[in-house]
Short mmCIF file of the C-alpha atoms (twelve columns), coordinates in Angstrom:
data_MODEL
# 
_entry.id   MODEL 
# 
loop_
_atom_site.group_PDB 
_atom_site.id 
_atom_site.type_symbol 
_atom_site.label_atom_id 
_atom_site.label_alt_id 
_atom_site.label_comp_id 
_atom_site.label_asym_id 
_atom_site.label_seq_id 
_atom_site.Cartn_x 
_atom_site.Cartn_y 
_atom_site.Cartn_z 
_atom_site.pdbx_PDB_model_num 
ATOM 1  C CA . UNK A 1  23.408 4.294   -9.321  1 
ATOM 2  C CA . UNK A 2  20.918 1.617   -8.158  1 
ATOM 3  C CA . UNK A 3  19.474 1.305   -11.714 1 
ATOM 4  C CA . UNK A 4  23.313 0.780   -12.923 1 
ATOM 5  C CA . UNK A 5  24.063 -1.767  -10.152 1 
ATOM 6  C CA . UNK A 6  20.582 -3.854  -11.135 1 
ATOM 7  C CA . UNK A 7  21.286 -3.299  -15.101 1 
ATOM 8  C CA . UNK A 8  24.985 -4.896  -14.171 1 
ATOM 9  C CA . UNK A 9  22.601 -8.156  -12.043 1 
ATOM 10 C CA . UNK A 10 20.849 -8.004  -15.019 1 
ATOM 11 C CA . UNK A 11 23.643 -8.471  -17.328 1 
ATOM 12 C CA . UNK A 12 25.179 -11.260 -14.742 1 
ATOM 13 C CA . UNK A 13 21.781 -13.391 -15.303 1 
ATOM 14 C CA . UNK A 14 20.792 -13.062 -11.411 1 
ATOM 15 C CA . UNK A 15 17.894 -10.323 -12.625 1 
ATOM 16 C CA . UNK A 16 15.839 -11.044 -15.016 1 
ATOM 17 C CA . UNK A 17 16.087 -10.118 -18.634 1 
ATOM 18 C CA . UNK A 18 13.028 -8.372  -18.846 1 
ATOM 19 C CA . UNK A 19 12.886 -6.709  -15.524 1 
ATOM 20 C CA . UNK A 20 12.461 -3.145  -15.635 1 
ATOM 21 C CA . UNK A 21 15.430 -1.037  -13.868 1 
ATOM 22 C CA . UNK A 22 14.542 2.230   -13.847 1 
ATOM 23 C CA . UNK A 23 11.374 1.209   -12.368 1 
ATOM 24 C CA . UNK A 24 12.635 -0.508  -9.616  1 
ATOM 25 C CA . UNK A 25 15.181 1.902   -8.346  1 
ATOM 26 C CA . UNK A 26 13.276 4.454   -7.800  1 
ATOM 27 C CA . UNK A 27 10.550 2.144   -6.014  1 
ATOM 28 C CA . UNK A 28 13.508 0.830   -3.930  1 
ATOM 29 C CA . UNK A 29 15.039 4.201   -3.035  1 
ATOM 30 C CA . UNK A 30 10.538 5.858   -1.991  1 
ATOM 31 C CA . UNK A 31 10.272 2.106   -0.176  1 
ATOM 32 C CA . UNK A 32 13.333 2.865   1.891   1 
ATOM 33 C CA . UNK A 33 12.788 6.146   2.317   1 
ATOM 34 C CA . UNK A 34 9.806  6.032   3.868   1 
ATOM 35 C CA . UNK A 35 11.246 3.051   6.576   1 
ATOM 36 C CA . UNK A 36 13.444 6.090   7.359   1 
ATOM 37 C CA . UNK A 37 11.132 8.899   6.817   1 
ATOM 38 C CA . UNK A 38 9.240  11.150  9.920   1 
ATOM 39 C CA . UNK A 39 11.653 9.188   12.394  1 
ATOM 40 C CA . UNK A 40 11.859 10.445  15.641  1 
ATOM 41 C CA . UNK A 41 15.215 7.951   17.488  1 
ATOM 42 C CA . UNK A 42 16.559 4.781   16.058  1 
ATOM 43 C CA . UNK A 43 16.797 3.713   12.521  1 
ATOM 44 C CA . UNK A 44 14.602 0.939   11.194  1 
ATOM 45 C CA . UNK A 45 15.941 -2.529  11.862  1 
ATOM 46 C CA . UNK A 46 18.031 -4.354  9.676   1 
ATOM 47 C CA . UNK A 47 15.085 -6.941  8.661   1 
ATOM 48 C CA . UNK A 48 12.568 -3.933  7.948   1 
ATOM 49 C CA . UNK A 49 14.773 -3.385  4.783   1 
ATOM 50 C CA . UNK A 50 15.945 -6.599  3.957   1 
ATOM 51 C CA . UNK A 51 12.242 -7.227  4.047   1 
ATOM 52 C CA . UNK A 52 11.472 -4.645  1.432   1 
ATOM 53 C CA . UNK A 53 14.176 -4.792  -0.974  1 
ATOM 54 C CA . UNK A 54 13.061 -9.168  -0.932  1 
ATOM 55 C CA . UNK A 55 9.642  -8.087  -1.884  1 
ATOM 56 C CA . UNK A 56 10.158 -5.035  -4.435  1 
ATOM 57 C CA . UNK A 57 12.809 -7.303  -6.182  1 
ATOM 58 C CA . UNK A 58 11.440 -10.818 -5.138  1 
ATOM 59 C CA . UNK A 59 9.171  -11.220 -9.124  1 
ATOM 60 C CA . UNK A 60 13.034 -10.148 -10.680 1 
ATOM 61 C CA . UNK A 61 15.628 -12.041 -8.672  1 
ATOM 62 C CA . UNK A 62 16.779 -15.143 -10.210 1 
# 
């Protein structure tokens, strides 16, 4: 779903042409895992996850 939804930026011109989707999802979906992973209370904060979808997509984003 998150390779269709980046395919579909991709398609809009705000990802790049060449990026690689099926990469990226996956490395989105382990990066945010692991902000979530072995947690023991509260989630992680809003700006933990903004900050590491910015810098697994940051070399793609248009």
């Amino acid at each position: 779903m998150i390779a269709s939804y980046l395919a579909a930026e991709r398609e809009l011109g705000r990802v790049a042409t060449d990026a690689d989707v099926d990469t990226l999802a996956p490395v989105l979906i382990g990066a945010g895992h692991l902000l979530f992973a072995d947690r023991q209370g509260t989630p992680p904060q809003a700006g933990a996850v903004h900050k590491i979808v910015s810098t697994v997509i940051a070399g793609v984003v248009r």
